[in-house]
KOLGU-413226 format. One record per residue (C-alpha): residue number from 0; x, y, z. Coordinates in nm, 2 decimals, padded with zeros to 4 digits. Last residue first. Layout:
<site><seq>NUM</seq><x>X</x><y>Y</y><z>Z</z></site>
...
***
This chain:
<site><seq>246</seq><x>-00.28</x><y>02.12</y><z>01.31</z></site>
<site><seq>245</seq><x>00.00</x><y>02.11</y><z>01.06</z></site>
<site><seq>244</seq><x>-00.06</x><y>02.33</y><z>00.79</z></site>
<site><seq>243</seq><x>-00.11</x><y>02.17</y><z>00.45</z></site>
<site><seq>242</seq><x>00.20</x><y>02.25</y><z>00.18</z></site>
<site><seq>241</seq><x>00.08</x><y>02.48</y><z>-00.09</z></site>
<site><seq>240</seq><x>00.30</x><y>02.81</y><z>00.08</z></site>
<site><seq>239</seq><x>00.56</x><y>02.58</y><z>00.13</z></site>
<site><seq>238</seq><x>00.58</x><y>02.53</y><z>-00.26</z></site>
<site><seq>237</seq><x>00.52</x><y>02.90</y><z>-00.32</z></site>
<site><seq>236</seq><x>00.81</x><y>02.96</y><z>-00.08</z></site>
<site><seq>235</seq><x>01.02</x><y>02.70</y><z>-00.24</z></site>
<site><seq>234</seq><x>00.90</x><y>02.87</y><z>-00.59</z></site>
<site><seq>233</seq><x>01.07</x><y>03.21</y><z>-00.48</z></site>
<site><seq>232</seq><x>01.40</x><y>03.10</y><z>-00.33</z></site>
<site><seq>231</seq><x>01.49</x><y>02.91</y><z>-00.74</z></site>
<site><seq>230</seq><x>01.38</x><y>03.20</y><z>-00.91</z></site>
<site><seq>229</seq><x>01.62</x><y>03.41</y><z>-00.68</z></site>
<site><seq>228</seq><x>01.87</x><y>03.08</y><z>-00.73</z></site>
<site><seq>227</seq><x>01.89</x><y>03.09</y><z>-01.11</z></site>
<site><seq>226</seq><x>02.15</x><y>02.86</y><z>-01.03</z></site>
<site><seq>225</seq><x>02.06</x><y>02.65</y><z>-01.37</z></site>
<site><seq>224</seq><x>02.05</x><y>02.30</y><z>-01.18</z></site>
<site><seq>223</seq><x>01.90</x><y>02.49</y><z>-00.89</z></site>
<site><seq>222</seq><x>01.63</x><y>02.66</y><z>-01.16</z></site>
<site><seq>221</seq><x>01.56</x><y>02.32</y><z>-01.29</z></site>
<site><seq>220</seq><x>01.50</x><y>02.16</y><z>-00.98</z></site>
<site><seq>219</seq><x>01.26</x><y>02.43</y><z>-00.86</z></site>
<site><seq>218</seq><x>01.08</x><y>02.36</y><z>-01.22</z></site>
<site><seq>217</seq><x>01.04</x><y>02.05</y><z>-01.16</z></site>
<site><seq>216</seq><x>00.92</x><y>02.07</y><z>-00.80</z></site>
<site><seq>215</seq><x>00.67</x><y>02.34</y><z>-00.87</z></site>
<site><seq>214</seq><x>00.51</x><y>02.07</y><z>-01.18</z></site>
<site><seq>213</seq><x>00.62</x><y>02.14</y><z>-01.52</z></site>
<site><seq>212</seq><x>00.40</x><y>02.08</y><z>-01.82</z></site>
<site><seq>211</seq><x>00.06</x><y>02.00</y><z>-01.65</z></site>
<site><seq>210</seq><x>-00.21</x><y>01.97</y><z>-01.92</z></site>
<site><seq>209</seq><x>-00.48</x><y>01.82</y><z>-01.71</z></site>
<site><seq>208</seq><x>-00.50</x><y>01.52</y><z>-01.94</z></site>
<site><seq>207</seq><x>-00.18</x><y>01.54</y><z>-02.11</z></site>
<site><seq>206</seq><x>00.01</x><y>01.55</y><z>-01.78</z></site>
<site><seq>205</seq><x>-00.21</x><y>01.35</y><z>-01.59</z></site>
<site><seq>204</seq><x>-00.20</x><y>01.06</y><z>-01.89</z></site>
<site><seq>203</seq><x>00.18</x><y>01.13</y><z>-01.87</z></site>
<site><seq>202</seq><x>00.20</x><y>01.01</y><z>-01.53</z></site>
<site><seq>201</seq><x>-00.02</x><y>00.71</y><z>-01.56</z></site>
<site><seq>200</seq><x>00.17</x><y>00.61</y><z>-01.84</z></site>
<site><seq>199</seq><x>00.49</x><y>00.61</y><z>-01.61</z></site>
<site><seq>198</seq><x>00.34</x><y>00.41</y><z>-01.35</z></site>
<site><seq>197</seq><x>00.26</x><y>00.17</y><z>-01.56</z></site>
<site><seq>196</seq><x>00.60</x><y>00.15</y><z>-01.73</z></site>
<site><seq>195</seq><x>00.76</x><y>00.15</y><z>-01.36</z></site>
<site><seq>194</seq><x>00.54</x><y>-00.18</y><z>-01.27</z></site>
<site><seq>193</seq><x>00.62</x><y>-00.34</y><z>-01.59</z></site>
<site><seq>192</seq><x>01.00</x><y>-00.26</y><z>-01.62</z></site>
<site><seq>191</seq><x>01.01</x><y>-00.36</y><z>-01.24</z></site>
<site><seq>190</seq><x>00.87</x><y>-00.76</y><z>-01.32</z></site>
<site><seq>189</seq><x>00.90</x><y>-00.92</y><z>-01.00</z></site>
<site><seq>188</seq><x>01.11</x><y>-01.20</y><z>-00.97</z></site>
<site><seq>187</seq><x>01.39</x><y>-01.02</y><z>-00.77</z></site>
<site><seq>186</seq><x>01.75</x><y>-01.14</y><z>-00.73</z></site>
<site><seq>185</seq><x>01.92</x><y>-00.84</y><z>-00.90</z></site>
<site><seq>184</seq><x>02.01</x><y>-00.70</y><z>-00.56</z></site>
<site><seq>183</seq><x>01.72</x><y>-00.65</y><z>-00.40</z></site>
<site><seq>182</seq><x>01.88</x><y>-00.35</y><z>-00.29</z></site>
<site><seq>181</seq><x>01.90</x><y>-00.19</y><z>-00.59</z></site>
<site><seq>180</seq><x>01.51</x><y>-00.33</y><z>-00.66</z></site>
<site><seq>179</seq><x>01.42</x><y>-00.14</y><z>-00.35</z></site>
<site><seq>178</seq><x>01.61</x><y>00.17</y><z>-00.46</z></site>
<site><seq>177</seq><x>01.42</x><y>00.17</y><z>-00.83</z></site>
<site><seq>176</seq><x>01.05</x><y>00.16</y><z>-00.64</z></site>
<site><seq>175</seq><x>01.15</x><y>00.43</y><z>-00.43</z></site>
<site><seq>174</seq><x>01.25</x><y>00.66</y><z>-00.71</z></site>
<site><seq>173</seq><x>00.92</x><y>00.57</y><z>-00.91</z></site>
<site><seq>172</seq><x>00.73</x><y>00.67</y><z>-00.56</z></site>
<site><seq>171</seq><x>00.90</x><y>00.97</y><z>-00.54</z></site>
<site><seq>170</seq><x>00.80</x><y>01.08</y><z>-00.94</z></site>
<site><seq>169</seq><x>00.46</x><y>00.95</y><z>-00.88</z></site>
<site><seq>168</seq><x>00.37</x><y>01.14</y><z>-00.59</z></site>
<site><seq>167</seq><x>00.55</x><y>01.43</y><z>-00.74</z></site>
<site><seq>166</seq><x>00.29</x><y>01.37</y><z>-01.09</z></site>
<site><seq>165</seq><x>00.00</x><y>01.36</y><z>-00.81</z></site>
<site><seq>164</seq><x>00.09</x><y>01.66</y><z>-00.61</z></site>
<site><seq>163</seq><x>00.09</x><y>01.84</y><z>-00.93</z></site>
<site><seq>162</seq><x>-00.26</x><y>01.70</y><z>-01.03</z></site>
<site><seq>161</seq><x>-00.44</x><y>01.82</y><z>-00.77</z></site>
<site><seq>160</seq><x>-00.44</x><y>01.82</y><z>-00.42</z></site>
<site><seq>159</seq><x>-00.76</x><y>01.61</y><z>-00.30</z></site>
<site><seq>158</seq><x>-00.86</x><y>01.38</y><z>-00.59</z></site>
<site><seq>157</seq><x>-00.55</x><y>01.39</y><z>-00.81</z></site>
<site><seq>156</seq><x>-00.37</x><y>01.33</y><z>-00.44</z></site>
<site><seq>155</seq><x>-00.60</x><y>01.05</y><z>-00.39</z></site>
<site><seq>154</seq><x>-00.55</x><y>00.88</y><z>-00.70</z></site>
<site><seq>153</seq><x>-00.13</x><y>00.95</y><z>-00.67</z></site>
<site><seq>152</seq><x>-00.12</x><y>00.79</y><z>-00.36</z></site>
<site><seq>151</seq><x>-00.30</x><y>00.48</y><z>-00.48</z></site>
<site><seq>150</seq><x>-00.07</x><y>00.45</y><z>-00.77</z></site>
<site><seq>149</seq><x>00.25</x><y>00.47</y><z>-00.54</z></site>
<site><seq>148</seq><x>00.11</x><y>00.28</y><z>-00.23</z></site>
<site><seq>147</seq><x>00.04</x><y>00.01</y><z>-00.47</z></site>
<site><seq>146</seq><x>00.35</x><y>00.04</y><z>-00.65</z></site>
<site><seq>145</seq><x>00.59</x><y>00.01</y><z>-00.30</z></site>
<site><seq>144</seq><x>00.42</x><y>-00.36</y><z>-00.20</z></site>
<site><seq>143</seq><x>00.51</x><y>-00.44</y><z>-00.55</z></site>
<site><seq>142</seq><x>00.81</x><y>-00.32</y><z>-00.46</z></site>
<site><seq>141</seq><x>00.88</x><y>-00.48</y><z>-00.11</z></site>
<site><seq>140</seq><x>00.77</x><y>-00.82</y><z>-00.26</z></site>
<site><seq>139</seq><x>01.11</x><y>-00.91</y><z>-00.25</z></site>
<site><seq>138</seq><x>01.16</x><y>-00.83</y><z>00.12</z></site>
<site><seq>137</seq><x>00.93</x><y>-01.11</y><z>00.19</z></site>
<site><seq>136</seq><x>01.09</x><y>-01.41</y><z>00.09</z></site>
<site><seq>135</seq><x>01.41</x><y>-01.18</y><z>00.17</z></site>
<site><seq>134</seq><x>01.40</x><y>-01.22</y><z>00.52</z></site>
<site><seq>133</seq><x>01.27</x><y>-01.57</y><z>00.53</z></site>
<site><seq>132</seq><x>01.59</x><y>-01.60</y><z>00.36</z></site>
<site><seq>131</seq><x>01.83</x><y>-01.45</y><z>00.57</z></site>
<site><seq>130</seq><x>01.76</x><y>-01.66</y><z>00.91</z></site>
<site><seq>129</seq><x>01.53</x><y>-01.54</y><z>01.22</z></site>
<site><seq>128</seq><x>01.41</x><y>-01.22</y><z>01.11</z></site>
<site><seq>127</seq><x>01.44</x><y>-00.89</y><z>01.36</z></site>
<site><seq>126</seq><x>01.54</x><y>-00.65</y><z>01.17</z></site>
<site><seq>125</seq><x>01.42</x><y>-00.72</y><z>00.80</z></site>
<site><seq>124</seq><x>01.10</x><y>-00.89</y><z>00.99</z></site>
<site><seq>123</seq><x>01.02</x><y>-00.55</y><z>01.12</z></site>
<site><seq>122</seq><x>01.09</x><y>-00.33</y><z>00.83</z></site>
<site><seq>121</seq><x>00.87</x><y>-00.60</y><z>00.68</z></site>
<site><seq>120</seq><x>00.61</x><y>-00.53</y><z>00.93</z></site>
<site><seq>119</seq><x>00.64</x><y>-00.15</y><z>00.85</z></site>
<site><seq>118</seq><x>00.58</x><y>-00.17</y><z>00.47</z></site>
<site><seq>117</seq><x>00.34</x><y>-00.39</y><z>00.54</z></site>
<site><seq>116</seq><x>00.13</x><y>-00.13</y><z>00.76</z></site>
<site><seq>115</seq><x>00.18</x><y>00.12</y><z>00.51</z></site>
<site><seq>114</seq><x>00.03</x><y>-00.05</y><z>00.22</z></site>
<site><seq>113</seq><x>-00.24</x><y>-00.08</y><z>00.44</z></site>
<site><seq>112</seq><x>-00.32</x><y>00.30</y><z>00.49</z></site>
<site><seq>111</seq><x>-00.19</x><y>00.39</y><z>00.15</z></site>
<site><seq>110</seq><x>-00.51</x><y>00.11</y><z>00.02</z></site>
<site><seq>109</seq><x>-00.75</x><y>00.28</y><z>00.31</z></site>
<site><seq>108</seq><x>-00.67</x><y>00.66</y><z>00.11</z></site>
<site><seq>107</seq><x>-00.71</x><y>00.52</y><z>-00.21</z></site>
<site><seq>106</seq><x>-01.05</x><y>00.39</y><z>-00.16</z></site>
<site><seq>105</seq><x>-01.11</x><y>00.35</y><z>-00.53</z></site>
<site><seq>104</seq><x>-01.30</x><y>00.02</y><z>-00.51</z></site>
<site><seq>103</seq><x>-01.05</x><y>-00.22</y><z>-00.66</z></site>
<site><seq>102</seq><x>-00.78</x><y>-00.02</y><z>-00.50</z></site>
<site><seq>101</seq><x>-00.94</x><y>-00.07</y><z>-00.18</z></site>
<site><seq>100</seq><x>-01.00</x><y>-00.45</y><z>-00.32</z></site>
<site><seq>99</seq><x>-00.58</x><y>-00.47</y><z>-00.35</z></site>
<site><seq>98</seq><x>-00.53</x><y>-00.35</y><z>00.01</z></site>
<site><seq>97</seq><x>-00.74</x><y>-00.59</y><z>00.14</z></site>
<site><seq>96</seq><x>-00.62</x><y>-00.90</y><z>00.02</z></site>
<site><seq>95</seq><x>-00.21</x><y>-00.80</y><z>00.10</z></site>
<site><seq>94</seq><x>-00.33</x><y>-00.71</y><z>00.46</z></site>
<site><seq>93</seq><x>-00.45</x><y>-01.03</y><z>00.50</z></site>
<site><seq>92</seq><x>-00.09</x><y>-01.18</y><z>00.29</z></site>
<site><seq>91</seq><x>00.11</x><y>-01.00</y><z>00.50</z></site>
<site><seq>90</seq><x>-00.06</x><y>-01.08</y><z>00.82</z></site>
<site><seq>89</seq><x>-00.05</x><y>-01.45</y><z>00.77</z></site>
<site><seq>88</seq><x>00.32</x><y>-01.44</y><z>00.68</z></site>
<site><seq>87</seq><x>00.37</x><y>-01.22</y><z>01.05</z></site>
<site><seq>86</seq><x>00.18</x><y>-01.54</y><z>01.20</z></site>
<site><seq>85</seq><x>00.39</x><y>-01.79</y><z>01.05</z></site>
<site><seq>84</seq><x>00.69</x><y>-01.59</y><z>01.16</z></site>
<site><seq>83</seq><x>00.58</x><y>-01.60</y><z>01.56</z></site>
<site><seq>82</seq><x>00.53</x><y>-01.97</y><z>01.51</z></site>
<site><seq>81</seq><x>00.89</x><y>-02.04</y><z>01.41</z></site>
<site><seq>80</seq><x>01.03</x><y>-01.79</y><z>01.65</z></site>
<site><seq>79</seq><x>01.10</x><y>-01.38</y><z>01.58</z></site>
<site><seq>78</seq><x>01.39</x><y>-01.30</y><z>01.74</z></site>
<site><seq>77</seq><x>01.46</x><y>-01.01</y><z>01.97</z></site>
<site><seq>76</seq><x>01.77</x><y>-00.90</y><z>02.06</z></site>
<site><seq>75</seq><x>01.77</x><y>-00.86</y><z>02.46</z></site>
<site><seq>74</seq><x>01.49</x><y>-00.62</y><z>02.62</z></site>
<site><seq>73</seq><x>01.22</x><y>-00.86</y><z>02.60</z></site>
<site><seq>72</seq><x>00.95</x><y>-00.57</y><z>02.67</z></site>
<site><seq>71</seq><x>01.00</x><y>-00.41</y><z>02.39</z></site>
<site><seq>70</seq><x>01.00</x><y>-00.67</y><z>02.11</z></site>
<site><seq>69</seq><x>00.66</x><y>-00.79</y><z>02.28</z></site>
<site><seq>68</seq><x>00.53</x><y>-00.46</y><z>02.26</z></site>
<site><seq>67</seq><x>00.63</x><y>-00.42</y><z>01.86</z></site>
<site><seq>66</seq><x>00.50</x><y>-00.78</y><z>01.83</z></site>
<site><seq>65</seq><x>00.17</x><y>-00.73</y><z>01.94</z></site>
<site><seq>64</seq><x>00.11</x><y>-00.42</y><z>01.74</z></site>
<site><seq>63</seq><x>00.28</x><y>-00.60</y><z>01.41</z></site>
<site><seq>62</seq><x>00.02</x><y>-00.89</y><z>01.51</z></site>
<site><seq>61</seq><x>-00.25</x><y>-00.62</y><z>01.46</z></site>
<site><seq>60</seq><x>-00.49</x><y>-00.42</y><z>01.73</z></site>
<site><seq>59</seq><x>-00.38</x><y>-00.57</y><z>02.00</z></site>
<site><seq>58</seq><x>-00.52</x><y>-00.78</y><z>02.32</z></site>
<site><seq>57</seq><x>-00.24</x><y>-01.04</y><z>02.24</z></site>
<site><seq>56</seq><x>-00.32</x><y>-01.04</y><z>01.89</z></site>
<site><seq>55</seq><x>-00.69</x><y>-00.85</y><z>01.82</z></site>
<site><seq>54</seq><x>-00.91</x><y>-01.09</y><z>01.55</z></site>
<site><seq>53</seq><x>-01.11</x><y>-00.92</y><z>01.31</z></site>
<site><seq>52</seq><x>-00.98</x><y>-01.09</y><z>00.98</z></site>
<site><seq>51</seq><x>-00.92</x><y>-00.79</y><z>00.78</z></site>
<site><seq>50</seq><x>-00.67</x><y>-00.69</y><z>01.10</z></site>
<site><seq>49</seq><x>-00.72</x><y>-00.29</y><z>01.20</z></site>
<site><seq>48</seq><x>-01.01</x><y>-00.17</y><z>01.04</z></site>
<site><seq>47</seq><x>-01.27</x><y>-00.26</y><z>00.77</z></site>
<site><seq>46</seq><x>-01.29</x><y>-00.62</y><z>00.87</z></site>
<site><seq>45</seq><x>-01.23</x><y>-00.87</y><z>00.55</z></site>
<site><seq>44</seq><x>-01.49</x><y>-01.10</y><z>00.39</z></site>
<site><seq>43</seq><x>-01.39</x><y>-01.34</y><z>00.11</z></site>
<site><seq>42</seq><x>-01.57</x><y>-01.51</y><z>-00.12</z></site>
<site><seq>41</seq><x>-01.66</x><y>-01.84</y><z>-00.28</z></site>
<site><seq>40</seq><x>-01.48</x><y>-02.07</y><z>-00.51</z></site>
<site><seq>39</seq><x>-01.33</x><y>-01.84</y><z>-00.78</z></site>
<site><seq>38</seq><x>-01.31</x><y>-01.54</y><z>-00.53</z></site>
<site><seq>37</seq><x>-01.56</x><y>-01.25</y><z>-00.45</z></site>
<site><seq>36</seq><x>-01.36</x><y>-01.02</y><z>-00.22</z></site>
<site><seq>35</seq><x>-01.58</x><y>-00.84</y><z>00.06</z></site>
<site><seq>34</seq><x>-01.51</x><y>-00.58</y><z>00.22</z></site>
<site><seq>33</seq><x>-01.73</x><y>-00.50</y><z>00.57</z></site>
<site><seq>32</seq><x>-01.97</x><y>-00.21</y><z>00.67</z></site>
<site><seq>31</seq><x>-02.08</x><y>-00.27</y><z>01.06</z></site>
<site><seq>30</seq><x>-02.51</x><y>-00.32</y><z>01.09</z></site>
<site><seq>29</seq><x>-02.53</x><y>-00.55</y><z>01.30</z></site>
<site><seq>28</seq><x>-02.65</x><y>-00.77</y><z>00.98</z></site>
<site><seq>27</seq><x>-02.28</x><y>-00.68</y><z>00.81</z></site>
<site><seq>26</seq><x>-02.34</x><y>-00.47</y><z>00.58</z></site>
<site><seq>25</seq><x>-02.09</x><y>-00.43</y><z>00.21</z></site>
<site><seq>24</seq><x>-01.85</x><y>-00.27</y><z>00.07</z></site>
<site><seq>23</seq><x>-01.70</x><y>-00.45</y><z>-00.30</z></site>
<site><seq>22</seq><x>-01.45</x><y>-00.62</y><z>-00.44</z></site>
<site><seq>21</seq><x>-01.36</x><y>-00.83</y><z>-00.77</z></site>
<site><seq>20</seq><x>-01.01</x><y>-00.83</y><z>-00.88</z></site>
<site><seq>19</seq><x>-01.04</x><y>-00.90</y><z>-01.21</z></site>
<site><seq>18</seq><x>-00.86</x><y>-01.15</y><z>-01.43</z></site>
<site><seq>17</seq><x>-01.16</x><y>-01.41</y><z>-01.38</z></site>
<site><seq>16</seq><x>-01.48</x><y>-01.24</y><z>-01.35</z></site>
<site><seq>15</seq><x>-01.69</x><y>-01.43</y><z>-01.01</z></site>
<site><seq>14</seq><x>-02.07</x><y>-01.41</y><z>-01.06</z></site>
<site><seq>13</seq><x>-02.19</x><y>-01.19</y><z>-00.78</z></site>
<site><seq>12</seq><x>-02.62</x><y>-01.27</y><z>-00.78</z></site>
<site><seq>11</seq><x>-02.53</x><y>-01.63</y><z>-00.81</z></site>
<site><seq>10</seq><x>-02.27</x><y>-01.69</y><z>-00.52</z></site>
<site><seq>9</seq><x>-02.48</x><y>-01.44</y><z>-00.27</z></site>
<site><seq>8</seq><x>-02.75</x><y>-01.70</y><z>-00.29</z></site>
<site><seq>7</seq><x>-02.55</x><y>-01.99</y><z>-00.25</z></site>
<site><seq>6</seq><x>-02.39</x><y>-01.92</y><z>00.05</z></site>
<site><seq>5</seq><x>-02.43</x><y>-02.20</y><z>00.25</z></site>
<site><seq>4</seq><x>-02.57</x><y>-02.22</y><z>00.56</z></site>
<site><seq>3</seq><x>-02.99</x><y>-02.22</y><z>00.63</z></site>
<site><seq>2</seq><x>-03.11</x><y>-02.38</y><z>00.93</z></site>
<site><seq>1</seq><x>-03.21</x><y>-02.70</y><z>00.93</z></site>
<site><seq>0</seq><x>-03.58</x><y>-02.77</y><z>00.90</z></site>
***
């Protein structure tokens, strides 16, 4: 008897909901937890850490790893080849899979964590690109890339901080959003009134929710603006006072 390949199995019990992304954790048989991404024609299965697909570039733990040490070691302007961009395009869109199913799954703190590393490869293509527009083939995805990190950051700080941290989270990541399509220049097909209109009903579904009227940061900015500055001296200390210590 052959042994047993396909996948069928798994297929049936998951159907596959069009519209949605659908993710989940699973166990690998040694035992490892995995993320899995049902698609229309079968699934996808990412690593937990460092590159979903498990391999380690030149010994490292991603191909922006590899390149940061191969960047260094040249010395002279670095370039990135042919080859070397086709891998950085296959990183993006690995890291691109995984960070939406830790959203899918409420693991805000993984989805920042990925959302980082793209924002720092295309920090590294924007330096180091061959020709302007592989450069902005992937710069114009910077704030979609930015409204991830903003919603996902404001689910773990409603989790951990509270819902102050979570409106300034928000607020910064609305700001960030708006400077990348500045410097997009016009040019970008992504829709910003959609991503900034969802952000902003998130934000007023915290206020109304948890009845937040003024965050510390508002009100700080308000008391500047109105140079009440002993007001203004009092709720910086009760904002550093909130801050986490460093270790």
């Amino acid at each position: 008897m052959r042994p047993r390949q396909d996948i069928d199995r798994i297929l049936r019990d998951w159907p596959y909901q069009p519209g949605e992304v659908n993710a989940r954790l699973a166990y690998a048989e040694d035992g490892r937890e995995v993320l899995q991404m049902r698609i229309e024609l079968g699934l996808l299965q990412m690593e937990t850490t460092h590159r979903p697909d498990g391999e380690r570039p030149g010994g490292e733990a991603t191909y922006l790893d590899f390149l940061l040490r191969e960047s260094a070691s040249r010395g002279e302007r670095f370039e990135l080849s042919e080859a070397e961009c086709a891998e950085v395009d296959r990183e993006f869109l690995q890291f691109y899979h995984r960070r939406i199913c830790w959203l899918a799954v409420q693991r805000f703190d993984l989805a920042i964590r990925d959302a980082d590393h793209t924002l720092h490869l295309m920090d590294f293509v924007h330096e180091h690109s061959p020709i302007p527009q592989w450069t902005l083939s992937h710069e114009q995805y910077r704030p979609f890339v930015l409204f991830h990190r903003t919603q996902a950051a404001a689910l773990a700080g409603l989790d951990v901080a509270g819902p102050e941290k979570a409106i300034e989270e928000i607020q910064q990541g609305l700001e960030r959003i708006e400077n990348a399509f500045q410097r997009a220049g016009g040019e970008d097909p992504l829709d910003e009134d959609q991503m900034t209109g969802q952000l902003s009903r998130l934000l007023d579904w915290i206020r109304q929710h948890y009845r937040v009227r003024r965050t510390l940061s508002e009100r700080l900015a308000d008391a500047v603006a109105a140079e009440e500055y002993e007001l203004a001296a009092r709720l910086r200390d009760e904002i550093a006072r909130q801050r986490p210590r460093s270790p």
